[in-house]
Structure formats: structure tokens, C-alpha cells
mmCIF file of the N, C-alpha and C atoms, coordinates in Angstrom:
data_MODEL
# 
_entry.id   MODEL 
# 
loop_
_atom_site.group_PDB 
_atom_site.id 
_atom_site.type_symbol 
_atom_site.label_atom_id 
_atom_site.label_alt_id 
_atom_site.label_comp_id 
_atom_site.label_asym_id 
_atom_site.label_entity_id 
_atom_site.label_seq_id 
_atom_site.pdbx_PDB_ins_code 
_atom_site.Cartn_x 
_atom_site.Cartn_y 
_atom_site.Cartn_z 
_atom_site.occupancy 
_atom_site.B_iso_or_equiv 
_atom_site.pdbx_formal_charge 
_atom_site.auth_seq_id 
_atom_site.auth_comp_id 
_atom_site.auth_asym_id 
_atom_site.auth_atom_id 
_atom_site.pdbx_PDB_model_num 
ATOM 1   N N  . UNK A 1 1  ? -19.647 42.808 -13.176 1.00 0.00 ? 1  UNK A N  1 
ATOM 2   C CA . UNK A 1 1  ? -21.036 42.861 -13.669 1.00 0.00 ? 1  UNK A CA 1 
ATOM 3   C C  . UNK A 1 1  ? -21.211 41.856 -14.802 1.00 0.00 ? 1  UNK A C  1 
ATOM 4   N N  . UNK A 1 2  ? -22.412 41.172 -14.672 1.00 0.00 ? 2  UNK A N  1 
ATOM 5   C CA . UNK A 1 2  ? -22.360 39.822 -15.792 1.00 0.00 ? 2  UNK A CA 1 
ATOM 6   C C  . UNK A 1 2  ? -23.480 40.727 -16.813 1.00 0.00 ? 2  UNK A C  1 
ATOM 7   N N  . UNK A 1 3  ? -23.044 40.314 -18.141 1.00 0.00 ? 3  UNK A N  1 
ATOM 8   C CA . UNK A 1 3  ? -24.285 40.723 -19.194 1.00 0.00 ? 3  UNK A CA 1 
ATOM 9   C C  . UNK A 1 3  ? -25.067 39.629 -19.556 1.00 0.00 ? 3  UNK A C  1 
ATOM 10  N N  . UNK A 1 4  ? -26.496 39.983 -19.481 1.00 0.00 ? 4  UNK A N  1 
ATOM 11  C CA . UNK A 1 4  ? -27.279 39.042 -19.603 1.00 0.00 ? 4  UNK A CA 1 
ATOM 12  C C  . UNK A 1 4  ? -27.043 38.288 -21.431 1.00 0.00 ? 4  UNK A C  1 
ATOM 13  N N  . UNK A 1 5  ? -27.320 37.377 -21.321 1.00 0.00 ? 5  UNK A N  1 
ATOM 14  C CA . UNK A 1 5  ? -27.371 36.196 -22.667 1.00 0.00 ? 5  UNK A CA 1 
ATOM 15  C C  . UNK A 1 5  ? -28.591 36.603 -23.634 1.00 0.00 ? 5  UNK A C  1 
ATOM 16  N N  . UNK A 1 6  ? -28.510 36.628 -24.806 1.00 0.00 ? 6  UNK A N  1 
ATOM 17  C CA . UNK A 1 6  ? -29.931 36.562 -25.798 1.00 0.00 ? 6  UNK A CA 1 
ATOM 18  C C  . UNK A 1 6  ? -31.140 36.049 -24.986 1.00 0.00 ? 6  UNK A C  1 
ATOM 19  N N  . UNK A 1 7  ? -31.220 34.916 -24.797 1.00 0.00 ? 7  UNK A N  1 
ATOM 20  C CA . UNK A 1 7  ? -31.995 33.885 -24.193 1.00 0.00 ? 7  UNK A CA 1 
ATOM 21  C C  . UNK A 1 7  ? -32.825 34.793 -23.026 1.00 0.00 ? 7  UNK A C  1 
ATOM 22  N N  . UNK A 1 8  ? -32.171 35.327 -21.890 1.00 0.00 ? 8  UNK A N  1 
ATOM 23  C CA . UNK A 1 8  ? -32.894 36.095 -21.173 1.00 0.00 ? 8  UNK A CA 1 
ATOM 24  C C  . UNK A 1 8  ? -33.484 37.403 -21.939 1.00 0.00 ? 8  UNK A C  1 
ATOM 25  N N  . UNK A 1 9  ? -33.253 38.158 -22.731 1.00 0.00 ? 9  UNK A N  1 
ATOM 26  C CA . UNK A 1 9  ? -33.185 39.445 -22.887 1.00 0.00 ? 9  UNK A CA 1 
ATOM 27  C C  . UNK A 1 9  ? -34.550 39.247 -23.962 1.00 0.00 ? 9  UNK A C  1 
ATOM 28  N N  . UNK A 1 10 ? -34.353 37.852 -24.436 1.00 0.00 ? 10 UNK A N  1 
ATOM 29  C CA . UNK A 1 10 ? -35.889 37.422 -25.344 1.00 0.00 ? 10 UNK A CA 1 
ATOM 30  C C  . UNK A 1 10 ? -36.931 37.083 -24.481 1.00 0.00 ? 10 UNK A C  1 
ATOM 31  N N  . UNK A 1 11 ? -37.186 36.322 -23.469 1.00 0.00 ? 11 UNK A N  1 
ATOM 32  C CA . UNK A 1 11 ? -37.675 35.806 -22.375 1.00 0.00 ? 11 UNK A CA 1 
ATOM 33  C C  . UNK A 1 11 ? -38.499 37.151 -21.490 1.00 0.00 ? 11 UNK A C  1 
ATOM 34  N N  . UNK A 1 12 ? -37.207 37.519 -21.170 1.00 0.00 ? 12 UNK A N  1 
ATOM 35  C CA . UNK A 1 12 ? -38.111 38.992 -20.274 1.00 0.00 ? 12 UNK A CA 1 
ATOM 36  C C  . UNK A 1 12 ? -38.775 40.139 -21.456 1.00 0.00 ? 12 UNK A C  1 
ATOM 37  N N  . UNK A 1 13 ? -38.675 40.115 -22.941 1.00 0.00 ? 13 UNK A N  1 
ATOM 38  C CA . UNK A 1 13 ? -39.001 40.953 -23.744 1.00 0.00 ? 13 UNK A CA 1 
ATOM 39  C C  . UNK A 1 13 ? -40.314 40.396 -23.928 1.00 0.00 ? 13 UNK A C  1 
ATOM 40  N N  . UNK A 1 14 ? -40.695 39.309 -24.155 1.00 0.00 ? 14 UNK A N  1 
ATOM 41  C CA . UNK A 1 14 ? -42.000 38.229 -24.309 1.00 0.00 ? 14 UNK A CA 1 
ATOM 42  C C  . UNK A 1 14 ? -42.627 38.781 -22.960 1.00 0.00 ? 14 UNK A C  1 
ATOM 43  N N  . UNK A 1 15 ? -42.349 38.577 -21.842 1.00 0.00 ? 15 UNK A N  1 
ATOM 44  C CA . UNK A 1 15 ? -42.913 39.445 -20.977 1.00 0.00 ? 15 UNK A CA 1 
ATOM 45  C C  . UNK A 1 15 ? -43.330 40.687 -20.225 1.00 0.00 ? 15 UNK A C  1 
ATOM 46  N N  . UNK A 1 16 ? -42.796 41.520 -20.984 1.00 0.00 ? 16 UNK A N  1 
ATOM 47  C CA . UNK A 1 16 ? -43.051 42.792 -20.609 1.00 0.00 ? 16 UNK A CA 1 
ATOM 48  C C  . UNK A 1 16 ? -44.531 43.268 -20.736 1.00 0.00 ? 16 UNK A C  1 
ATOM 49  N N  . UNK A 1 17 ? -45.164 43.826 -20.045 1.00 0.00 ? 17 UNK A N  1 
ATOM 50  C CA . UNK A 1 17 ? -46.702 44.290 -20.128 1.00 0.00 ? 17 UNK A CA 1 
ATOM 51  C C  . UNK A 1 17 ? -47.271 43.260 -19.134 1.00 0.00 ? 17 UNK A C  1 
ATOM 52  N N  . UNK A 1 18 ? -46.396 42.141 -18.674 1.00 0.00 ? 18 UNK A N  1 
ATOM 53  C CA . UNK A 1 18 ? -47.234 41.150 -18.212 1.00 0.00 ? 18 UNK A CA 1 
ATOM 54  C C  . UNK A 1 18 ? -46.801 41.124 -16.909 1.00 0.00 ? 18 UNK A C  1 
ATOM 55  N N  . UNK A 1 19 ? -47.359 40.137 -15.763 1.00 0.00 ? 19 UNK A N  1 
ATOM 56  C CA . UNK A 1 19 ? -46.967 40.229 -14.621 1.00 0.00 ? 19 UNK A CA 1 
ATOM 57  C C  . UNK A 1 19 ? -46.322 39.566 -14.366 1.00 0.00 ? 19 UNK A C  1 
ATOM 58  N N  . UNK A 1 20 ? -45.250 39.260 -13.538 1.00 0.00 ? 20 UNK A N  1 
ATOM 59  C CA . UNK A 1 20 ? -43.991 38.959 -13.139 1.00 0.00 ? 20 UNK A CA 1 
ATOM 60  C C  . UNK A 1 20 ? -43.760 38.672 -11.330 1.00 0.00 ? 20 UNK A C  1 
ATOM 61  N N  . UNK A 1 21 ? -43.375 37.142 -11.305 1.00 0.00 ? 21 UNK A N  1 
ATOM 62  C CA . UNK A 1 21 ? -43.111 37.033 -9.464  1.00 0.00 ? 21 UNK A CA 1 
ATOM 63  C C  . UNK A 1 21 ? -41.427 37.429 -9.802  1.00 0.00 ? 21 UNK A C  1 
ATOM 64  N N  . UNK A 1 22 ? -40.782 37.950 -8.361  1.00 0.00 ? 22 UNK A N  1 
ATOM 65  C CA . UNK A 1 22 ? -39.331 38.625 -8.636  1.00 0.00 ? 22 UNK A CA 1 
ATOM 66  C C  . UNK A 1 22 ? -39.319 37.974 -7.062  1.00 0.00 ? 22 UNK A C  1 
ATOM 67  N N  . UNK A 1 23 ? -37.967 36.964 -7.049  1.00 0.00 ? 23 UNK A N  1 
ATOM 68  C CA . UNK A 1 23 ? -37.647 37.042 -5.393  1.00 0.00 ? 23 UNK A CA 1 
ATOM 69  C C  . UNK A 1 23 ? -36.371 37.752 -5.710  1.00 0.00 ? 23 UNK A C  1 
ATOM 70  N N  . UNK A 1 24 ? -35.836 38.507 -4.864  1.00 0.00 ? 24 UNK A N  1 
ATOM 71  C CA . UNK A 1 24 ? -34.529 39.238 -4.089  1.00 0.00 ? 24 UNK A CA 1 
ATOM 72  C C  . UNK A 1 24 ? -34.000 38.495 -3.132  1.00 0.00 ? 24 UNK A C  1 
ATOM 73  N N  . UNK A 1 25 ? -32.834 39.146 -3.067  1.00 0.00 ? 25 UNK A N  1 
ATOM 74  C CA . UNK A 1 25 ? -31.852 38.603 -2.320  1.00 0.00 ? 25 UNK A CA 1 
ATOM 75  C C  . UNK A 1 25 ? -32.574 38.610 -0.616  1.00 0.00 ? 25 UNK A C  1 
ATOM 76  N N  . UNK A 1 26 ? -31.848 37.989 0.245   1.00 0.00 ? 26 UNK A N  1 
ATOM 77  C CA . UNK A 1 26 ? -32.790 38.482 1.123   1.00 0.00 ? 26 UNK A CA 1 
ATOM 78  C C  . UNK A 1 26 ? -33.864 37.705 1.086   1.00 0.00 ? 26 UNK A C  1 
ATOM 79  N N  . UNK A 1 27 ? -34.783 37.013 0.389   1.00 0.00 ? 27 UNK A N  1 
ATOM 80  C CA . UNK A 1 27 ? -35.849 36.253 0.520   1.00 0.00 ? 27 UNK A CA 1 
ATOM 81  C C  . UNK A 1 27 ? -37.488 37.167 -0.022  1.00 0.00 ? 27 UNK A C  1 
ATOM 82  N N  . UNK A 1 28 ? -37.143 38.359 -0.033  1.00 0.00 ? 28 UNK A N  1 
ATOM 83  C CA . UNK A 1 28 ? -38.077 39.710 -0.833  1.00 0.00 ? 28 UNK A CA 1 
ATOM 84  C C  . UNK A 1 28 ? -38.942 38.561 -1.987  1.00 0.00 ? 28 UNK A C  1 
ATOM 85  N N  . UNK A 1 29 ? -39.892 38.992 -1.708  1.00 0.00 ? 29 UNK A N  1 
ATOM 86  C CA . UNK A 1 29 ? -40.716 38.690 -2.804  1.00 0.00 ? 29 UNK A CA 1 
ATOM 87  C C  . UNK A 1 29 ? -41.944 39.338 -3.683  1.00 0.00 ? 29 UNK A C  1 
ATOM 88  N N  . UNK A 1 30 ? -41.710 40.150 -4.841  1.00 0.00 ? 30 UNK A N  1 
ATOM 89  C CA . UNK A 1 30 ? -42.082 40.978 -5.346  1.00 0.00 ? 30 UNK A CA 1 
ATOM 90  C C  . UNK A 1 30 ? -43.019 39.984 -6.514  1.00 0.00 ? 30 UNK A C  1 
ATOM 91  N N  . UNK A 1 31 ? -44.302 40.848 -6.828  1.00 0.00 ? 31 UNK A N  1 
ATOM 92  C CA . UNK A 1 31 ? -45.393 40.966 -8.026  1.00 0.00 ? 31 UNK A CA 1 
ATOM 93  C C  . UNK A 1 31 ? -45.950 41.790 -8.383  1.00 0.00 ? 31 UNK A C  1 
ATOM 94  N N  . UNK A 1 32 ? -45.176 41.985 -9.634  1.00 0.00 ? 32 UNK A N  1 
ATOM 95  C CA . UNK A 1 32 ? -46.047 42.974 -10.659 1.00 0.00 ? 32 UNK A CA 1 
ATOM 96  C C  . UNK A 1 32 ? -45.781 43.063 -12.012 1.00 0.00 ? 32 UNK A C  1 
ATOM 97  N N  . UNK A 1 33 ? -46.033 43.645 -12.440 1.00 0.00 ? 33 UNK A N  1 
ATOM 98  C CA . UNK A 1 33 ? -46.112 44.126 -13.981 1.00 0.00 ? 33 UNK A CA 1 
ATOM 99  C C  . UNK A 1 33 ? -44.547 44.595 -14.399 1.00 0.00 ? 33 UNK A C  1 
ATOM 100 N N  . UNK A 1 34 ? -44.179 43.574 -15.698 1.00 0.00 ? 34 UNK A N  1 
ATOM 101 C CA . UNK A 1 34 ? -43.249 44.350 -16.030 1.00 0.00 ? 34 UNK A CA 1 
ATOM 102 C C  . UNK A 1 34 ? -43.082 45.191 -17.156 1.00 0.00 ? 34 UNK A C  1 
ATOM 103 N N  . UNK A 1 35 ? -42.607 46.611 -16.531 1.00 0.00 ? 35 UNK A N  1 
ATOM 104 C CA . UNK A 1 35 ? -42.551 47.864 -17.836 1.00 0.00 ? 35 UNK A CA 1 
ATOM 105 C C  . UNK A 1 35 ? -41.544 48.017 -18.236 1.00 0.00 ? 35 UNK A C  1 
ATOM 106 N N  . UNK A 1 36 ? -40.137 47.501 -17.855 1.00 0.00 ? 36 UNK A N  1 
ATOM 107 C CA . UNK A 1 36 ? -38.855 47.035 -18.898 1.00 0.00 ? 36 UNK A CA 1 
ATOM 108 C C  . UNK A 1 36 ? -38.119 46.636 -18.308 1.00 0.00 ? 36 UNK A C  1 
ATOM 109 N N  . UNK A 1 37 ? -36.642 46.929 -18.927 1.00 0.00 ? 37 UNK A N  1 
ATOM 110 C CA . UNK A 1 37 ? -35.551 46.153 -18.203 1.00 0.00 ? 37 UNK A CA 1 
ATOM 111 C C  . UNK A 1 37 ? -34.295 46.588 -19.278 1.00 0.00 ? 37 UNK A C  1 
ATOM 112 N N  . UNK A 1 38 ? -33.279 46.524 -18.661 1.00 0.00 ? 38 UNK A N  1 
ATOM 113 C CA . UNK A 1 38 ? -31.788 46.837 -19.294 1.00 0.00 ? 38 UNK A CA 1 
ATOM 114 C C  . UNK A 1 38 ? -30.675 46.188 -19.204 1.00 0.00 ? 38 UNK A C  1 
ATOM 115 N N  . UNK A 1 39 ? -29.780 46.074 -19.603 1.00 0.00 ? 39 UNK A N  1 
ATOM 116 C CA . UNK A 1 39 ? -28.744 45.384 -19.881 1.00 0.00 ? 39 UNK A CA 1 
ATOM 117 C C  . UNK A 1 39 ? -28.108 44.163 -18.283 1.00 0.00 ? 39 UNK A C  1 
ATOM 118 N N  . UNK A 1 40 ? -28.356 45.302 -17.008 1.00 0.00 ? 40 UNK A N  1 
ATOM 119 C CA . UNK A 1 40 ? -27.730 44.807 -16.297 1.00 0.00 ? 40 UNK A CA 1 
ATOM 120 C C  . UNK A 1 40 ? -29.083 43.867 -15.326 1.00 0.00 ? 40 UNK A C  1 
ATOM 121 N N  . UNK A 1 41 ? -30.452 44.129 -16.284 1.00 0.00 ? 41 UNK A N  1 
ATOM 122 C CA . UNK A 1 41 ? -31.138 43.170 -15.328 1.00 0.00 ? 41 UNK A CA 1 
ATOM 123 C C  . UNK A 1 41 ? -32.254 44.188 -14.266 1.00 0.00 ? 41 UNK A C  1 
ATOM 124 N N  . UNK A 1 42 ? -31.762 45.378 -14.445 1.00 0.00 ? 42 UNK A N  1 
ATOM 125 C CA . UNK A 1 42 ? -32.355 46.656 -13.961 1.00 0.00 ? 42 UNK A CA 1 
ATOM 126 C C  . UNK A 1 42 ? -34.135 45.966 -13.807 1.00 0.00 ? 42 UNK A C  1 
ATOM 127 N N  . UNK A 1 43 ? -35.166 46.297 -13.008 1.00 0.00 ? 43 UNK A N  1 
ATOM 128 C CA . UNK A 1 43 ? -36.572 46.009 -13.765 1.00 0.00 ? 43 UNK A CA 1 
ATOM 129 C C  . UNK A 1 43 ? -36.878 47.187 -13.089 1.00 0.00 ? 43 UNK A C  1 
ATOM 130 N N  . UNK A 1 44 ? -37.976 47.448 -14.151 1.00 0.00 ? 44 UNK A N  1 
ATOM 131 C CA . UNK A 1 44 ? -38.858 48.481 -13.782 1.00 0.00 ? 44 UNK A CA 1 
ATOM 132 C C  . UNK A 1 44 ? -40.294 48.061 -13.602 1.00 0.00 ? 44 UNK A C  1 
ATOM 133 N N  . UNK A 1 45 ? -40.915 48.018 -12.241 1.00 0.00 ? 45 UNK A N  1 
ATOM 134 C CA . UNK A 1 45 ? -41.780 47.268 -12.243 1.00 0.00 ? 45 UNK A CA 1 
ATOM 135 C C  . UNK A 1 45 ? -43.358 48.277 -12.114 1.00 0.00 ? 45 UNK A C  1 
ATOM 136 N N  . UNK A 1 46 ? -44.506 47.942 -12.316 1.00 0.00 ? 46 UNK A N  1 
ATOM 137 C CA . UNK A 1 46 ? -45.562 48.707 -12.103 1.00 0.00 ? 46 UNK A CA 1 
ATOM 138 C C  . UNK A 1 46 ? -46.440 47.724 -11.471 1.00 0.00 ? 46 UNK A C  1 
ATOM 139 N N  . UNK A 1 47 ? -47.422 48.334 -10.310 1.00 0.00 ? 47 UNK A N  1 
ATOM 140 C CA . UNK A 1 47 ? -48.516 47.806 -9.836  1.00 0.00 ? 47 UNK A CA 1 
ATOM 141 C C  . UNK A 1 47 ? -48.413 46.849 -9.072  1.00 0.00 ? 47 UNK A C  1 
ATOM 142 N N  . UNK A 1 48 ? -46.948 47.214 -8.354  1.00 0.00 ? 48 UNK A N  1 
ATOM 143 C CA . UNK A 1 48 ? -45.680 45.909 -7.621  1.00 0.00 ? 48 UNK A CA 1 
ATOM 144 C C  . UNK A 1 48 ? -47.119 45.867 -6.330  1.00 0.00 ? 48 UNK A C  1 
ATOM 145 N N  . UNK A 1 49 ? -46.845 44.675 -6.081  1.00 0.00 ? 49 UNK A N  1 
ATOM 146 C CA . UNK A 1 49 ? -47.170 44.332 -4.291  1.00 0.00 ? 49 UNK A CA 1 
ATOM 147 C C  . UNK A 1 49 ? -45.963 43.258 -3.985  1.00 0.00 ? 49 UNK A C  1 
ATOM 148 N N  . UNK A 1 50 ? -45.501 44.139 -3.103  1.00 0.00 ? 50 UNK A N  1 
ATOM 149 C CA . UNK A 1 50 ? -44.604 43.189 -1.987  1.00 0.00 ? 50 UNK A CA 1 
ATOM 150 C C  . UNK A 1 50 ? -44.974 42.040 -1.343  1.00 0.00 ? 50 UNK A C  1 
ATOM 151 N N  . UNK A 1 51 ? -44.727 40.618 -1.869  1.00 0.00 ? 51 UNK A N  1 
ATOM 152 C CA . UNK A 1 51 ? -45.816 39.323 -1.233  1.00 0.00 ? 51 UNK A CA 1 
ATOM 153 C C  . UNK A 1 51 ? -44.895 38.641 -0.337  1.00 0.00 ? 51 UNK A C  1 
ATOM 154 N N  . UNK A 1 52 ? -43.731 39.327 0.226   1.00 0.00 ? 52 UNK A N  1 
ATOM 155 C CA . UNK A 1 52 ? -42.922 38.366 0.987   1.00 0.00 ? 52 UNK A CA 1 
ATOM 156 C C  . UNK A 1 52 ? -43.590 37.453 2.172   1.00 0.00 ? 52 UNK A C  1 
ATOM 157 N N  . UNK A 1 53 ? -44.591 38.642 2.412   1.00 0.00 ? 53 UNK A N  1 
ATOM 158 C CA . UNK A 1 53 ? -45.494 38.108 3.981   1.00 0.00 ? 53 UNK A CA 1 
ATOM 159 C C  . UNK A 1 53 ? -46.919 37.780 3.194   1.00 0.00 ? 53 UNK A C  1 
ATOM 160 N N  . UNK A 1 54 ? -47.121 36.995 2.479   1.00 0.00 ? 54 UNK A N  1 
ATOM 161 C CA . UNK A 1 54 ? -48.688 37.000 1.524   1.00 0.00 ? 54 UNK A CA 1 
ATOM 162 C C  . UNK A 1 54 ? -49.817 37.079 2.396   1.00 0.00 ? 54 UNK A C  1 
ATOM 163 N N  . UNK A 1 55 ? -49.966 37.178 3.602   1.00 0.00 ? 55 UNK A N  1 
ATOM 164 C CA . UNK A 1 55 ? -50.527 37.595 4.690   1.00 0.00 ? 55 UNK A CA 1 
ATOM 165 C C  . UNK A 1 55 ? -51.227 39.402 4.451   1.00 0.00 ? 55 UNK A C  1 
ATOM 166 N N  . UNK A 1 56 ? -49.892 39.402 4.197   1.00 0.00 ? 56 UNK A N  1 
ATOM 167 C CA . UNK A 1 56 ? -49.880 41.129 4.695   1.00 0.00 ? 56 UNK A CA 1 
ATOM 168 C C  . UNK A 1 56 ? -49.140 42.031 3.345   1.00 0.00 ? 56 UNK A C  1 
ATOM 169 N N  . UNK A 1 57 ? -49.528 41.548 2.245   1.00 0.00 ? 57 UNK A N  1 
ATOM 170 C CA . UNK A 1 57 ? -48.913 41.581 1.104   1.00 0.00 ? 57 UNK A CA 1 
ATOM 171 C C  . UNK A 1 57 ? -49.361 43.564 0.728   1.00 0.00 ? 57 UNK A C  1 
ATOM 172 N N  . UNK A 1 58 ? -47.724 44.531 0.837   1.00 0.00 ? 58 UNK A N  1 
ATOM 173 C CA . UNK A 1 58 ? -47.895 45.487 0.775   1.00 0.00 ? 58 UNK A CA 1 
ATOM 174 C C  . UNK A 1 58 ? -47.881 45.995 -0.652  1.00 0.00 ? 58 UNK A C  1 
ATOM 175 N N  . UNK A 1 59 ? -49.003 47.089 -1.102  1.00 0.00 ? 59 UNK A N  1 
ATOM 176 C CA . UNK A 1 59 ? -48.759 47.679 -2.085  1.00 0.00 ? 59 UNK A CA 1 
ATOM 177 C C  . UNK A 1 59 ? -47.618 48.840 -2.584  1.00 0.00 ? 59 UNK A C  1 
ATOM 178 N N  . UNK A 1 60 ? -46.828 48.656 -3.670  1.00 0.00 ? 60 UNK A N  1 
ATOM 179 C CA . UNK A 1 60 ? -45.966 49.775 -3.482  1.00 0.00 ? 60 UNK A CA 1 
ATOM 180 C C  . UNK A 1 60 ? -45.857 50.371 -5.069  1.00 0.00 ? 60 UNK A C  1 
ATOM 181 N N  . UNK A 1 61 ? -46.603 50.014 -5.795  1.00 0.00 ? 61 UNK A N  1 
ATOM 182 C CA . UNK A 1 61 ? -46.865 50.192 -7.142  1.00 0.00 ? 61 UNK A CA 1 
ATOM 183 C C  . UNK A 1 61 ? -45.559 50.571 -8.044  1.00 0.00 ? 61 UNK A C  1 
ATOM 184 N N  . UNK A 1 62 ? -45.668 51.778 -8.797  1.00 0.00 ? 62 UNK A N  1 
ATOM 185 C CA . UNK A 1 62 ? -43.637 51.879 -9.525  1.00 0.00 ? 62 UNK A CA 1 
ATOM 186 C C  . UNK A 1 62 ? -43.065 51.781 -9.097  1.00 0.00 ? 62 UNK A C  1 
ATOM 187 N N  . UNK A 1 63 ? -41.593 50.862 -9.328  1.00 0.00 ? 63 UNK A N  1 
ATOM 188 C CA . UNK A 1 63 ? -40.663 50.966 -8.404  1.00 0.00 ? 63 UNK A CA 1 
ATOM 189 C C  . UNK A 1 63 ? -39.653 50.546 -9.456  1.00 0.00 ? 63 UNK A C  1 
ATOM 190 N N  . UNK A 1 64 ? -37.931 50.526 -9.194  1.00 0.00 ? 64 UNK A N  1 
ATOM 191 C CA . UNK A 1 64 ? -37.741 50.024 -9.948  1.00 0.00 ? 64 UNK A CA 1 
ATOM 192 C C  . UNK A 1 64 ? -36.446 48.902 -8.781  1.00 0.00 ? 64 UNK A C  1 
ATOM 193 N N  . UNK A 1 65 ? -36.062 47.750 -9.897  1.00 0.00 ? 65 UNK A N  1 
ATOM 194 C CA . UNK A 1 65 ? -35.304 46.853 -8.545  1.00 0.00 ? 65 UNK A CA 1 
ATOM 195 C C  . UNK A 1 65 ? -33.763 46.721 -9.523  1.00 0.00 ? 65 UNK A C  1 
ATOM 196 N N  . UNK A 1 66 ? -32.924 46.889 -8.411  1.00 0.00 ? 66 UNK A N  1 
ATOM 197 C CA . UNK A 1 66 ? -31.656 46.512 -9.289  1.00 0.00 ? 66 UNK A CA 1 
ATOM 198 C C  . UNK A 1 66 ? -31.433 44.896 -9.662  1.00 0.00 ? 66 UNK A C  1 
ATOM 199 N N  . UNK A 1 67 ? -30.557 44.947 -10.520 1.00 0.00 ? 67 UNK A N  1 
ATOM 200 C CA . UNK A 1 67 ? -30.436 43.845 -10.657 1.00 0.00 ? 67 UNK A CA 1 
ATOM 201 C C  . UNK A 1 67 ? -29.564 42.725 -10.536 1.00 0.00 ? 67 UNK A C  1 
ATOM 202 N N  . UNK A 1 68 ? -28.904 43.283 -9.554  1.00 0.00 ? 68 UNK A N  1 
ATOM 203 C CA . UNK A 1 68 ? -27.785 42.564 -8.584  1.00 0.00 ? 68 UNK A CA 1 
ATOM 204 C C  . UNK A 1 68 ? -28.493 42.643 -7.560  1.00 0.00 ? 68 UNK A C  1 
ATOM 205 N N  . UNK A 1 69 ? -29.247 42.816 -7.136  1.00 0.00 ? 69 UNK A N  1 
ATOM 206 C CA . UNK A 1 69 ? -30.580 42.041 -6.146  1.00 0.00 ? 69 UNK A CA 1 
ATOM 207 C C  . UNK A 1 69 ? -31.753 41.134 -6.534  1.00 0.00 ? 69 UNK A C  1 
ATOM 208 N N  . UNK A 1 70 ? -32.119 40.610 -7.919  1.00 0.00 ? 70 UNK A N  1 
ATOM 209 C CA . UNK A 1 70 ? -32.596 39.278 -8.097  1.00 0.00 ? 70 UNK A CA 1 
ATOM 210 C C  . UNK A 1 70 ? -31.943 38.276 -8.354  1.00 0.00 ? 70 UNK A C  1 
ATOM 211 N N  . UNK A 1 71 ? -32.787 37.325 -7.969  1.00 0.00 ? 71 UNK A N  1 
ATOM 212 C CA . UNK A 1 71 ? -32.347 35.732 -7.596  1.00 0.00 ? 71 UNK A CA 1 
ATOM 213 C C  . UNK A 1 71 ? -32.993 34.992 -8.836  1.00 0.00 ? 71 UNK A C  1 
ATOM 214 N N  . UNK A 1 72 ? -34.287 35.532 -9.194  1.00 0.00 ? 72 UNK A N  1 
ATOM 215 C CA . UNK A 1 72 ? -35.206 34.736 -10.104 1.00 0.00 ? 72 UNK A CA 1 
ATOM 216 C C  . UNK A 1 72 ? -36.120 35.645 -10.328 1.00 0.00 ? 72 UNK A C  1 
ATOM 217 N N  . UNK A 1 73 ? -37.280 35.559 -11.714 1.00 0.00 ? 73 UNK A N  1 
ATOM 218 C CA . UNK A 1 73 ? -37.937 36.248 -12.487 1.00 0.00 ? 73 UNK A CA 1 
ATOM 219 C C  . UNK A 1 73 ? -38.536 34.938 -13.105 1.00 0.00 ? 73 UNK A C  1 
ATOM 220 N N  . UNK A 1 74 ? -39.662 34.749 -12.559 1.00 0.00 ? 74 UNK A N  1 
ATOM 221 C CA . UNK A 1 74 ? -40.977 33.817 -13.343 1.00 0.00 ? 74 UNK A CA 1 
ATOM 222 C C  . UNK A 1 74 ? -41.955 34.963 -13.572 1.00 0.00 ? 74 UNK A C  1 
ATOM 223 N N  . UNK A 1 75 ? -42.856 33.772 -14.447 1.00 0.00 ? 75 UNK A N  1 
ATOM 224 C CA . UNK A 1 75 ? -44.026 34.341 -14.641 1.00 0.00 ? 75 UNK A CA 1 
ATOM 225 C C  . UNK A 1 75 ? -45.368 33.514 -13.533 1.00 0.00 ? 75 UNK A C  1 
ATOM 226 N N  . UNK A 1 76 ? -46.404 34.463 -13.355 1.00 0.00 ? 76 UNK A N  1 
ATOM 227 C CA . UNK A 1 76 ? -46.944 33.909 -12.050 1.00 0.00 ? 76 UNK A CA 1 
ATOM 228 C C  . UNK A 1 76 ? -47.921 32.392 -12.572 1.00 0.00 ? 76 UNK A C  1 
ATOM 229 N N  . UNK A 1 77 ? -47.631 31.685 -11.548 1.00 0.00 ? 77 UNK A N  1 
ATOM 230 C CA . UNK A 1 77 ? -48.996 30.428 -11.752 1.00 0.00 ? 77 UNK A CA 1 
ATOM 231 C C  . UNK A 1 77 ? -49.773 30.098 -12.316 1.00 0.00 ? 77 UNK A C  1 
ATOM 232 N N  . UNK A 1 78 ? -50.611 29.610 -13.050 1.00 0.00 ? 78 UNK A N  1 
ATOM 233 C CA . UNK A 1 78 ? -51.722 30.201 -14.065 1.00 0.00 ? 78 UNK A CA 1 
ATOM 234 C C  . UNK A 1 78 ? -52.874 29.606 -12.969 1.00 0.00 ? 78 UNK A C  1 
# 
């Protein structure tokens, strides 16, 4: 298990309350709100929609994603 660096743990703290693109392993592509996060990268997300298919982009609102299943954590487009 890797521990995340200052650098991230400031980064995703600046973002919390805010919305968040998350791809997963797998090619998953998650948006929503982030309501925290923990040591190992854990997120707890709110008001998620699943955009893998942006077509058919499913709602799944709280959820939370491990974090040995993300790849990347931006913030969305402006």
C-alpha cells in the first residue's frame, strides 16, 4: 500500500466540497462531489454520475471508491 505525499493530501483538501472527474481502473469514469478522503486515497463521493458511457451517464449519488481503483482525480473543465 503506497501513502499518499503532502502534495496530494493538500490538492484533494483544496477540493473537497467541489466536483471531481475520477477515472478507475477499468476505464470507469466517475463525477461528483468530493466529501473526503483518507490516507489510502479512499474517496467518498456525493451526487456521483457514472459518465463512462456520457451517452447514458448513470446516476448513483453516495458512494464511496477505493483507492487502489483510481488512476486519476482532476478537477472538471471549466
Amino acid at each position: 500500500m503506497h501513502q499518499m505525499s503532502e502534495m496530494t493530501t493538500e490538492i484533494l483538501e483544496q477540493n473537497v466540497g467541489k466536483v471531481v472527474l475520477v477515472r478507475l481502473r477499468g476505464g470507469k469514469k466517475l463525477r461528483g462531489k468530493l466529501k473526503g478522503f483518507d490516507q489510502h486515497l479512499n474517496l467518498v463521493l456525493e451526487e456521483t454520475d457514472d459518465t463512462t458511457d456520457i451517452e447514458n451517464a448513470k446516476k448513483l449519488g453516495l458512494i464511496i471508491v477505493r483507492g487502489d481503483n483510481v488512476v486519476l482525480i482532476s478537477p472538471p473543465p471549466r
